[in-house]
C-alpha positions as CSV (number, residue, x, y, z in Angstrom):
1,X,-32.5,17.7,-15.0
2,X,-29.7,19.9,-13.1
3,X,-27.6,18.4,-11.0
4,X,-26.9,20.4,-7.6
5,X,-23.6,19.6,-5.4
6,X,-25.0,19.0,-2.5
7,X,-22.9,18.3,0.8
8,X,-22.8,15.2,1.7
9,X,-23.8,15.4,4.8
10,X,-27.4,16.7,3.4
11,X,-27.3,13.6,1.4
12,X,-29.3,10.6,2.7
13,X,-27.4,7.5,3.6
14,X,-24.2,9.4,1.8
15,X,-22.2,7.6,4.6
16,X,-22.6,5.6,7.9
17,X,-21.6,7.2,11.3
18,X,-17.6,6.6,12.5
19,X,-17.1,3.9,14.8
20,X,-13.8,5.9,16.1
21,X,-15.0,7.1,19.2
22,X,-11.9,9.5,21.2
23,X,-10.9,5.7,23.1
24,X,-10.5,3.9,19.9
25,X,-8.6,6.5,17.8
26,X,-6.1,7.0,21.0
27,X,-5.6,3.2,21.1
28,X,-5.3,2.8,17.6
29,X,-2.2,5.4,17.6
30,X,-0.5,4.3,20.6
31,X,-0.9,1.0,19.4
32,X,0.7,2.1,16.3
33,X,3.5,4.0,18.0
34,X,4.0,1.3,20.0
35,X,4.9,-1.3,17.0
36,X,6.8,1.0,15.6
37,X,8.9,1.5,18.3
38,X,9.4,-2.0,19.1
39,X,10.4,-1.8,14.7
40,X,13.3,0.0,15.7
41,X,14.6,-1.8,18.3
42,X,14.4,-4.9,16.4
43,X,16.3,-3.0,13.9
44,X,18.7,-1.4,16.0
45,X,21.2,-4.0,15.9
46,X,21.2,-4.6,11.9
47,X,21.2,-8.1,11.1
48,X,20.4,-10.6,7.8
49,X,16.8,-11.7,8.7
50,X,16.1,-15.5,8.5
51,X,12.6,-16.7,7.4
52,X,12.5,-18.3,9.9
53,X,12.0,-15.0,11.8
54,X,10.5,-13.4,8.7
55,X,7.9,-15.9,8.8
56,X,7.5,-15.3,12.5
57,X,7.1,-11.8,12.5
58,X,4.3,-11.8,9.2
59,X,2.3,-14.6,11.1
60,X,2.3,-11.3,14.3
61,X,1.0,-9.1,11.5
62,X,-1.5,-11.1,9.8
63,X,-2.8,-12.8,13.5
64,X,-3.3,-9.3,14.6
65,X,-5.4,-7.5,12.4
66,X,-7.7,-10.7,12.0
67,X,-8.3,-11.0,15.5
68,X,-8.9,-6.9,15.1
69,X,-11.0,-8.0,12.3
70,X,-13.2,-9.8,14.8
71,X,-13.7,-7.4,17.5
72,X,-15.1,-5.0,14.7
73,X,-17.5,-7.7,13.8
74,X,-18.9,-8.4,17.2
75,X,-19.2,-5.1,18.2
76,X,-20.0,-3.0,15.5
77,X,-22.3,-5.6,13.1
78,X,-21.1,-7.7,10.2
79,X,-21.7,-4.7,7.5
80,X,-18.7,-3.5,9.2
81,X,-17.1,-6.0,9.6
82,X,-17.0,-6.9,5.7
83,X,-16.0,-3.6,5.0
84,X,-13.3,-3.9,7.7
85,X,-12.0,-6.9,6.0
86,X,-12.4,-6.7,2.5
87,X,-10.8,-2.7,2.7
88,X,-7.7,-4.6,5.0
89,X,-7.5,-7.2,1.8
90,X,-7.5,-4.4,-0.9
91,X,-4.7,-2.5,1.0
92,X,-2.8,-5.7,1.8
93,X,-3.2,-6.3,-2.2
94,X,-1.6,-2.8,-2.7
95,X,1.0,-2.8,-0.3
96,X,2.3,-6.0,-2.3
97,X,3.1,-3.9,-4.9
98,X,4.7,-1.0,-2.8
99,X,6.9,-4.2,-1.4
100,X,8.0,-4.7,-5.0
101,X,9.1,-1.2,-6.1
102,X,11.1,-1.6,-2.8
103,X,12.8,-4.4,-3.8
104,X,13.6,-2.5,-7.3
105,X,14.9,0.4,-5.1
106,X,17.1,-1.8,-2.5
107,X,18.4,-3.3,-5.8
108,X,19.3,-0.6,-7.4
109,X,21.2,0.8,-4.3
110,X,23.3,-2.3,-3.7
111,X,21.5,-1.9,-0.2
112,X,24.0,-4.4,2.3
113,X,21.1,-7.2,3.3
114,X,21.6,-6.3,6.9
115,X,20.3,-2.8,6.6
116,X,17.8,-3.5,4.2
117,X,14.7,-3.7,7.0
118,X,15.7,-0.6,8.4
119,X,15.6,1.4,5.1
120,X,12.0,-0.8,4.9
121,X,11.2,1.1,8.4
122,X,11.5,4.6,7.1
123,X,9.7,3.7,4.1
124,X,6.8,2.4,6.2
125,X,6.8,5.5,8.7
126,X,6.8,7.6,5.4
127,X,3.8,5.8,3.9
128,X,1.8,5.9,7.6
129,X,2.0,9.6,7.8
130,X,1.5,10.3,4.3
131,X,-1.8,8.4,4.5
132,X,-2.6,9.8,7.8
133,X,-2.5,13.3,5.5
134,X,-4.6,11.9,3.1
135,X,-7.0,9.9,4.6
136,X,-8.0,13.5,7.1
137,X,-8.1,15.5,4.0
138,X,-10.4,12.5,2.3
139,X,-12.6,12.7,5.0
140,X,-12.8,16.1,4.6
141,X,-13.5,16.4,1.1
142,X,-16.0,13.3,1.3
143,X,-17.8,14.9,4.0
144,X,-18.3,18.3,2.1
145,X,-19.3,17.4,-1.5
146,X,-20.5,14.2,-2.6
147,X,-18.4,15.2,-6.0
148,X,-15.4,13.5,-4.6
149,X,-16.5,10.3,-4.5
150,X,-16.5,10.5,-8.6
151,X,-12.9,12.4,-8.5
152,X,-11.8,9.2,-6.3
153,X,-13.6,6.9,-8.6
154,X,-12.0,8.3,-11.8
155,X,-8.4,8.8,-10.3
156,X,-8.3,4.7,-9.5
157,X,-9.7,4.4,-13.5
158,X,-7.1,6.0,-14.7
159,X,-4.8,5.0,-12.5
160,X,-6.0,1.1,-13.2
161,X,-5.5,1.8,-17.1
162,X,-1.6,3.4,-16.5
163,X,-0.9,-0.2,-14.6
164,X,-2.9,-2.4,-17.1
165,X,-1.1,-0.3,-20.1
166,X,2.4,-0.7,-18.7
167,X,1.6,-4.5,-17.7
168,X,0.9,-5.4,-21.1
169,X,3.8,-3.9,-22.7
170,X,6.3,-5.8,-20.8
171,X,7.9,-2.2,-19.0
172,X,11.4,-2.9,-17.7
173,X,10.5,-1.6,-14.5
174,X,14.6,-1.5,-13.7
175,X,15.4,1.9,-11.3
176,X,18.2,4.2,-13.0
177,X,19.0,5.7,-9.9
178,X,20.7,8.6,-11.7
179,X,17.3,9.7,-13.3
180,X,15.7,9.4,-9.8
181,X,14.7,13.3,-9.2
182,X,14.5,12.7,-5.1
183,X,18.2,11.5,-5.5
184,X,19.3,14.6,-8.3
185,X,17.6,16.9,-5.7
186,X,20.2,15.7,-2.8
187,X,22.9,15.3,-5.0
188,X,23.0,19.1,-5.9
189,X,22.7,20.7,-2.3
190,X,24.9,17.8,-0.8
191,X,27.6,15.9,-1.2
192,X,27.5,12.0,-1.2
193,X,29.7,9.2,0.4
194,X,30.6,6.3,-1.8
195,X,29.6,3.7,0.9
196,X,26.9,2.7,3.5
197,X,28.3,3.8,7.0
198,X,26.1,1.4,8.7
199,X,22.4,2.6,10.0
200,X,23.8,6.3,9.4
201,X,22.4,8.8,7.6
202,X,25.3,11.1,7.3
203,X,29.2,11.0,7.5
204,X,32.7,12.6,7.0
205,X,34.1,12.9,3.9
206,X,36.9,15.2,3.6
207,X,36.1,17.0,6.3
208,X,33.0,17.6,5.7
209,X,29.2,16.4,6.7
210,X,28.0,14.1,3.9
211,X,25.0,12.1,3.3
212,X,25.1,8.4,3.0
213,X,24.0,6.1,0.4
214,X,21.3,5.0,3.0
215,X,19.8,8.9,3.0
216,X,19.8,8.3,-0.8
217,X,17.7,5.4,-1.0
218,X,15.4,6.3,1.8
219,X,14.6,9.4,0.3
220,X,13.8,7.2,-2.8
221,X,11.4,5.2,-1.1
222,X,9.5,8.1,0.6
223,X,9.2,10.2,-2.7
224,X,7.3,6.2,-4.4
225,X,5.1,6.4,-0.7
226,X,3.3,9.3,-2.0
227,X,2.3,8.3,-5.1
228,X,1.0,5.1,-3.8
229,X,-0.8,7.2,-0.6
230,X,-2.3,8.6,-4.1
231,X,-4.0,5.2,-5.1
232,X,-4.4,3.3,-1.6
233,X,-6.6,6.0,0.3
234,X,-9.2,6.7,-2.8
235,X,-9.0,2.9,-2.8
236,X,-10.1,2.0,0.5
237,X,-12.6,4.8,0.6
238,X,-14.4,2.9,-2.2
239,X,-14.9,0.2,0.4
240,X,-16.1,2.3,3.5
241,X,-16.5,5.7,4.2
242,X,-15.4,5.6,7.7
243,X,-12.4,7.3,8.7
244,X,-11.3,5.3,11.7
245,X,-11.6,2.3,9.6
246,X,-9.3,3.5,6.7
247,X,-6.8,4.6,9.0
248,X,-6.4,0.9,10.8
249,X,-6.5,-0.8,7.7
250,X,-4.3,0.9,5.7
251,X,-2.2,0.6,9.6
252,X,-2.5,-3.0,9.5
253,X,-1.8,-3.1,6.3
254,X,1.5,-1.3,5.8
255,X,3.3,-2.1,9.5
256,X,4.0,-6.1,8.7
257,X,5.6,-4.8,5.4
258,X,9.0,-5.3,7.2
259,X,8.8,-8.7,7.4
260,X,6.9,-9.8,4.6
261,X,9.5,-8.5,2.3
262,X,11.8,-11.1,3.2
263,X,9.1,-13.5,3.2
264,X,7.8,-13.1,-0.4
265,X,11.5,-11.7,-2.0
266,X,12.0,-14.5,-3.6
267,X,8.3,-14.7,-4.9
268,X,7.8,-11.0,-5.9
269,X,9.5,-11.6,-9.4
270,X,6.9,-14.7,-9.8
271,X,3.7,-13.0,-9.6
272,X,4.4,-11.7,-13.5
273,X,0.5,-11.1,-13.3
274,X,0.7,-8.4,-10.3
275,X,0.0,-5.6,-12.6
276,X,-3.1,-7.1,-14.4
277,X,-5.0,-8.2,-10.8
278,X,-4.2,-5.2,-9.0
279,X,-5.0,-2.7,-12.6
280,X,-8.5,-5.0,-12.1
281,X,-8.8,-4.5,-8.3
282,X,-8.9,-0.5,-8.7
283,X,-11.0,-0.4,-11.8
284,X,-13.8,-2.3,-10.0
285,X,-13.3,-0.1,-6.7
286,X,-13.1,3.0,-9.4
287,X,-16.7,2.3,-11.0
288,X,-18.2,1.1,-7.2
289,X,-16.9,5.1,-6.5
290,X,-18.3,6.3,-9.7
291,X,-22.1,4.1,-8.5
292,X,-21.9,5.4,-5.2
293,X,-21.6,8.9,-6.8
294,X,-24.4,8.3,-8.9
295,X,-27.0,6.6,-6.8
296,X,-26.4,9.6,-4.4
297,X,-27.4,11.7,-7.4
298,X,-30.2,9.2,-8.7
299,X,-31.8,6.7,-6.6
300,X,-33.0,4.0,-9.6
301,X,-28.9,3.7,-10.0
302,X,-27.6,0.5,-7.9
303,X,-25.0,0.5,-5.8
304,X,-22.6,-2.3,-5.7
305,X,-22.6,-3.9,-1.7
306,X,-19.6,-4.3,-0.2
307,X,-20.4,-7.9,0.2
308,X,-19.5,-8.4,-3.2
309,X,-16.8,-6.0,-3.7
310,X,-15.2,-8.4,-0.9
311,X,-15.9,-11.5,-3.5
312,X,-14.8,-10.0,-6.6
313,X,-11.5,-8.9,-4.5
314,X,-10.4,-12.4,-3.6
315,X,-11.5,-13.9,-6.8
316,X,-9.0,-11.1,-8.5
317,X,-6.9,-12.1,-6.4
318,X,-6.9,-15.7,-6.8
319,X,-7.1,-15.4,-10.3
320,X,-3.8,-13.8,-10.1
321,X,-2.1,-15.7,-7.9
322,X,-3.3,-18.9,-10.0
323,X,-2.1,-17.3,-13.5
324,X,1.1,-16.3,-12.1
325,X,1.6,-19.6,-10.9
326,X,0.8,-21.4,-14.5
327,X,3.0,-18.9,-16.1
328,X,6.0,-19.1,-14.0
329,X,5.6,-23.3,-14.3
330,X,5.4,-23.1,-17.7
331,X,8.5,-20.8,-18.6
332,X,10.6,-23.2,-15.9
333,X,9.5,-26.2,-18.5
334,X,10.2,-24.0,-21.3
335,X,13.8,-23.5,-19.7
336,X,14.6,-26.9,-19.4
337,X,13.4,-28.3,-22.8
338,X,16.3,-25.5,-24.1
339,X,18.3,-27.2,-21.5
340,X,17.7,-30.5,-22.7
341,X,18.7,-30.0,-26.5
């Protein structure tokens, strides 16, 4: 039998119709600008964040894209509305692990606690507008050949056996920051100030314009936002195939970052089983790709519905969390038997 690459568009049922009308994508940017912008002032004035207003600020985050969440579901049905929510709980699952490569990058850079959430900011604007890029050129691709629903399927394979393979071998995931070729690249064209200078980018040294320790690090952090833009978009095209609703939940999904870091800092280093759920979470969104790709080809090849994709998600996910928990218990008991000899 030949195969044929078809364009999707000639393909029955390769996708369901956008709900972004005009109305909804402008709200959904302004709305985005506008949390952003009220970001920055908030850190304007740089300040050690409390958890009590961390905690404040994730509740915003998390309130607001459920009650989103719901308007999808009244108005558009519940199939999207399932694939609202469980692509807002994949990229919420992934964004935990952006949050902890940031916390191995502010480490690494002796980052001063008060600037941290503004150096947070830039790597949130960074990862928005990366994903922006990739999610229009997705949509793009998806919408011309059928073909890149396997190329997205077999980019979160691999990627799921790179995370699985480094989880198991116990990688020291520490940040050289010396061998960090966004920092090299600066380093050669300009010269470097050995201190923060506040929320500044730049300053005097010697009489010349030099870049901060703060340009350094953010650089860092944009250079890891476009590998993760890499994995996140395929990801939560795997879930729906609407554009409008892979923009807002990857939006949702990224823009409480800021504060959740300082919520789960402490906890990051606890979930020692990160790398195994989320390696799980992309394989099983990889092969749905791979399904979809093939029942588009062959129609006696099931699909997987999104239904269950939203199951198996939150069952990874509680798996992980649950394991993580057991292990962590166990090494603290583990510690103080040694203790107690």
């Amino acid at each position: 039998m030949s195969v044929t690459l078809a364009p999707l568009a000639a393909t029955e049922s390769a996708t369901l119709d956008s709900i972004g009308s005009p109305m909804l994508w402008t709200a959904a940017i302004v709305g985005v600008l506008a949390l952003l912008a009220l970001d920055f002032l908030i850190t304007r004035r740089p300040h050690d964040v409390s958890m009590k207003e961390a905690l404040a600020w994730s509740a915003f985050y998390v309130a607001l894209p459920l009650a989103f969440g719901g308007y999808v579901w009244s108005q558009h049905g519940s199939e999207r509305g399932v694939e609202y929510y469980t692509g807002y709980l994949v990229e919420k699952s992934l964004s935990v692990d952006n949050l902890f490569v940031f916390m191995l990058l502010l480490t690494a850079f002796a980052v001063p606690r008060a600037l941290q959430q503004r150096v947070l900011l830039y790597g949130i604007i960074g990862a928005l507008v990366l994903r922006g890029i990739f999610i229009a050129v997705g949509a793009a691709a998806l919408s011309a050949f059928d073909f890149f629903f396997l190329l997205f399927g077999l980019i979160l394979v691999a990627t799921a056996v790179k995370i699985l393979r480094d989880a198991l071998a116990g990688k020291d995931h520490a940040v050289d920051i010396d061998q960090l070729r966004s920092v090299r690249l600066l380093r050669r064209f300009f010269p470097v100030t050995g201190e923060y200078h506040g929320t500044r980018m730049t300053a005097r040294l010697d009489g010349r314009r030099a870049l901060t320790p703060l340009a350094l690090v953010v650089a860092a952090v944009l250079a890891t936002d476009i590998v993760f833009a890499v994995d996140s978009v395929p990801a939560v095209y795997g879930i729906t195939s609407d554009p409008y609703l892979v923009f807002v939940t990857n939006a949702f999904a990224l823009l409480g970052l800021r504060a959740l870091y300082f919520v789960l800092e402490g906890a990051l280093s606890s979930l020692v089983y990160l790398g195994h759920g989320l390696a799980a979470i992309l394989a099983f969104i990889g092969a749905k790709l791979v399904l979809h790709w093939a029942h588009l080809r062959w129609d006696s090849i099931p699909e997987i519905p999104t239904l269950m994709s939203l199951g198996v998600v939150v069952g990874i996910l509680a798996a992980t969390v649950a394991a993580s928990l057991v292990a962590r218990r166990r090494q603290r008991d583990r510690e103080l038997s040694s203790s107690a000899r």
